[in-house]
ZAKOL-293537 format. One line per 5 residues: number of its first residue (from 1); their letters; for each residue x, z negated, y negated of N, C-alpha, C. Coordinates in steps of 0.2 Angstrom, whole numbers, always signed. Last residue first. Layout:
N
NUM) a) X:Z:Y:X:Z:Y:X:Z:Y | ...
***
This chain:
81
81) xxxxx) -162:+193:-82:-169:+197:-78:-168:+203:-79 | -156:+186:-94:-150:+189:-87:-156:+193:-83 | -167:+185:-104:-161:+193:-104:-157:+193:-99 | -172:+174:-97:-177:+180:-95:-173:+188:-96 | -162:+165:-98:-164:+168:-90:-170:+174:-90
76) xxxxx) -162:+165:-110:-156:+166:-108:-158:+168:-101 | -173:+160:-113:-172:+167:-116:-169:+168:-113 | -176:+146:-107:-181:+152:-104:-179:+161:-109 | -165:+140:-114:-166:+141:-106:-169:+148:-106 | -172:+139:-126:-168:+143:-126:-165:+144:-119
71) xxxxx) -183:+132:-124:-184:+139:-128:-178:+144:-125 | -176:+121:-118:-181:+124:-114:-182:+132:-116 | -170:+116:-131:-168:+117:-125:-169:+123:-121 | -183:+114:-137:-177:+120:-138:-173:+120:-134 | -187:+104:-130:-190:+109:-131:-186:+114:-131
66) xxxxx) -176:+94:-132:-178:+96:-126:-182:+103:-125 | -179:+91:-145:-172:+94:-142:-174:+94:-134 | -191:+88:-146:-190:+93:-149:-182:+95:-149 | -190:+74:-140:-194:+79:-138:-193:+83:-139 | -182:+65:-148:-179:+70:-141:-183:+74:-138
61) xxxxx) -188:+65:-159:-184:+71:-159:-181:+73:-152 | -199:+58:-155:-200:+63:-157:-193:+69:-156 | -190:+46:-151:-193:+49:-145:-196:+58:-149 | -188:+42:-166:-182:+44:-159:-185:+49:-154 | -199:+39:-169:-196:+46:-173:-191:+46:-170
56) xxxxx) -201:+30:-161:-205:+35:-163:-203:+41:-164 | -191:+19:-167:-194:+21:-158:-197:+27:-158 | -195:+17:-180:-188:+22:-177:-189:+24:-170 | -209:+13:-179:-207:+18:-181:-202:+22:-179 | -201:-2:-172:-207:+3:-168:-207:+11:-172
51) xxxxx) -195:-6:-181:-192:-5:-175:-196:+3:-171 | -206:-9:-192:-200:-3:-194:-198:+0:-189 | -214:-18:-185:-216:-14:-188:-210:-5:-188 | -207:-27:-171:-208:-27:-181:-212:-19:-180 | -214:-32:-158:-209:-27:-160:-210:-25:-168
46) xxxxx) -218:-47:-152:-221:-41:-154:-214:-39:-160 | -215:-60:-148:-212:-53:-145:-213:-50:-145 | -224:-68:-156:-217:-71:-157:-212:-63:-152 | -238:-66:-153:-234:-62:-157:-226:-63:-158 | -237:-75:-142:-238:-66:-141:-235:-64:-145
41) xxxxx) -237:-89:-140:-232:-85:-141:-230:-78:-142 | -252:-93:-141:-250:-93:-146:-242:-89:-146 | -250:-99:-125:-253:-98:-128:-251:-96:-137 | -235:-93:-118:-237:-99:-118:-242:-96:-124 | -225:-84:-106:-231:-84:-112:-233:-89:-111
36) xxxxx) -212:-86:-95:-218:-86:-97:-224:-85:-101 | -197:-89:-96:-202:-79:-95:-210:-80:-96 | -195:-101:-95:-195:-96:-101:-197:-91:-103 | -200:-103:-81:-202:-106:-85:-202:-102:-93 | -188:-95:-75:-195:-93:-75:-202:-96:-80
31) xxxxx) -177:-104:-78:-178:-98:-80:-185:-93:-78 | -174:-115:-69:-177:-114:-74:-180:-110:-78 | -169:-108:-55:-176:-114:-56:-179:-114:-63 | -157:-104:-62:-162:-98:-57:-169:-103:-58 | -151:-115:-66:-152:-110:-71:-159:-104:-69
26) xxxxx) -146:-120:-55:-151:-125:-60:-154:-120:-63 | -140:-112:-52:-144:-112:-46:-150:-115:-51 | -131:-100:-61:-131:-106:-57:-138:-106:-54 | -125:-84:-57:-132:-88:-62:-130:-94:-57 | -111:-73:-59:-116:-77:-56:-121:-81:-59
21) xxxxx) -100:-75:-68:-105:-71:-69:-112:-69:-64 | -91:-83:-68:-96:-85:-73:-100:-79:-71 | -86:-83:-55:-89:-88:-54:-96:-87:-64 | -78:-70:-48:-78:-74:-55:-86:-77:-54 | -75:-62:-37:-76:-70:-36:-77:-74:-43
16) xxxxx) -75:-50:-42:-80:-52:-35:-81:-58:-37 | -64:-51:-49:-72:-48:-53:-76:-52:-48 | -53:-52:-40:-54:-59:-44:-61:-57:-50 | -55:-39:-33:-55:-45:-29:-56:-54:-34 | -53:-30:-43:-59:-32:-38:-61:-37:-36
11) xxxxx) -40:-33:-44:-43:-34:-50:-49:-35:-49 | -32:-31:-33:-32:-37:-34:-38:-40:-40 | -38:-18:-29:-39:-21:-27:-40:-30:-29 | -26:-13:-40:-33:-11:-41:-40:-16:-37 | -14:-19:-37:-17:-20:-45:-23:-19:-44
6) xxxxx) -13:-12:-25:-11:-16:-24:-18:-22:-30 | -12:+3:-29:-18:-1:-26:-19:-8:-25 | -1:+2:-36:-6:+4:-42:-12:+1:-38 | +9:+0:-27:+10:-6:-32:+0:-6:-35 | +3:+7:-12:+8:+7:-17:+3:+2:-23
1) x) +4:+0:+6:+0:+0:+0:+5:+0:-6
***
């Protein structure tokens, strides 16, 4: 096994075992608790106003590059026809 595998495996092998990136057990039992809605909390996770817009006018544009996309596919395969 040359040096480079050696490094590569070793760097694997101390990711696997890292300890912080697992969830403690205390953590797994409680953490349901917080996922839950409590009366009155609804609005506290509703999405401002602005965010919601820019979501919009994101998804619009990728529509409209998609599209052209598509435009531009279907010219390219109907002049190679």
């Amino acid at each position: 096994m040359n040096t480079l595998d050696h490094h590569f495996h070793h760097a694997q092998n101390l990711l696997r075992g890292n300890t912080l990136s697992h969830q403690p057990a205390a953590q797994k039992a409680v953490a349901p608790i917080f996922y839950e809605l409590t009366p009155g909390d609804g609005a506290m996770y509703e999405i401002p106003t602005y965010i919601r817009v820019r979501i919009r006018q994101f998804d619009f544009d990728n529509r409209c590059r998609a599209v052209a996309y598509i435009d531009r596919l279907r010219m390219i395969l109907r002049s190679a026809a």
